[in-house]
N, C-alpha and C positions, 0 to 999 in steps of 0.2 A: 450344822448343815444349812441351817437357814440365812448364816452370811455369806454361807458362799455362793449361795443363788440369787442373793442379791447383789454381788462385786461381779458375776456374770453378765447381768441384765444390761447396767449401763455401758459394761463395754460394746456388747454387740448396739447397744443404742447409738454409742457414739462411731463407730464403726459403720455405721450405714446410713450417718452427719458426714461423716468422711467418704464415703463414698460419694454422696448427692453433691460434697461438693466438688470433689473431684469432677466429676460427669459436666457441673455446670459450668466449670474454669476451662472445662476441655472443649463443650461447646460455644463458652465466650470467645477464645482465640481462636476456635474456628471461623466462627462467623468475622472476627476483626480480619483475618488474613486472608479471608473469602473478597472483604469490603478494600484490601490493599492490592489485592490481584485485579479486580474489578475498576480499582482506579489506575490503576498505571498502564492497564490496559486502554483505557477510555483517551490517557491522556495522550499514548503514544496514536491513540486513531487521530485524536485532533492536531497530532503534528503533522503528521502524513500528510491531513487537507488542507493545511493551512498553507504548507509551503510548496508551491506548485511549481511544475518543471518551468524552467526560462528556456527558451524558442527561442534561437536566434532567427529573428525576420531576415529574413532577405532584402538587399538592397535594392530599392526600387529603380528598372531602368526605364529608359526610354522607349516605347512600343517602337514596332518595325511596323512599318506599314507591309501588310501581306497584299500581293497582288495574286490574286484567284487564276491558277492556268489550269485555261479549260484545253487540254487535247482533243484532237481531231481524232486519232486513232490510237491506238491501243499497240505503241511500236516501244522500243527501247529507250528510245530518246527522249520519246513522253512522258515514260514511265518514269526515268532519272530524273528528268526536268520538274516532277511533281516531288521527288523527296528529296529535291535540293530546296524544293522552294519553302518543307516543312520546316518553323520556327522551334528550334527544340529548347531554346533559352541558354542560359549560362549551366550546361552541366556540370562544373567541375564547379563554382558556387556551390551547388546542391548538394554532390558529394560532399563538398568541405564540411556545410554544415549538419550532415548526417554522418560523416567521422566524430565532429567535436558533442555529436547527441552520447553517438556511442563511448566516446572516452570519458564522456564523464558520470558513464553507468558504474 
């Protein structure tokens, strides 16, 4: 009876060698695929700021000289004569280039 208490011993010994190591092989891959998550994360942030949107500028035109109308009264003709005189630029420039922002979202 006494070898068989001793062919018992070392398996539970070895048995909880195998467990310990189990536990630490499970916590090494963890912490690795913690540390790969961690960096593909990190790298896709610094792609993001690295490549910044292109703007297309505007072509630069030539000012208009704005002449200031001051009305006399507050009639129709005045009224017309002040929002023709407002400079609204090249709208359909602007448009174009806030189509070509959006198509190339």
């Amino acid at each position: 009876m006494d070898n068989m208490d001793q062919n018992i011993e070392p398996k539970i010994e070895s048995d909880d060698k195998i467990n310990k190591k189990n536990i630490i092989t499970i916590a090494v891959v963890g912490v690795i695929v913690i540390l790969v998550l961690l960096g593909i994360w990190y790298w896709l942030a610094q792609r993001q700021s690295v490549t910044p949107e292109t703007i297309p500028t505007p072509v630069p035109q030539a000012p208009t000289p704005q002449v200031p109308v001051a009305p006399k009264e507050d009639s129709v003709s005045s009224i017309n004569q002040e929002l023709n005189s407002i400079d609204t630029g090249n709208l359909d420039q602007e448009f174009q280039a806030i189509d070509a922002d959006i198509n190339s979202l």
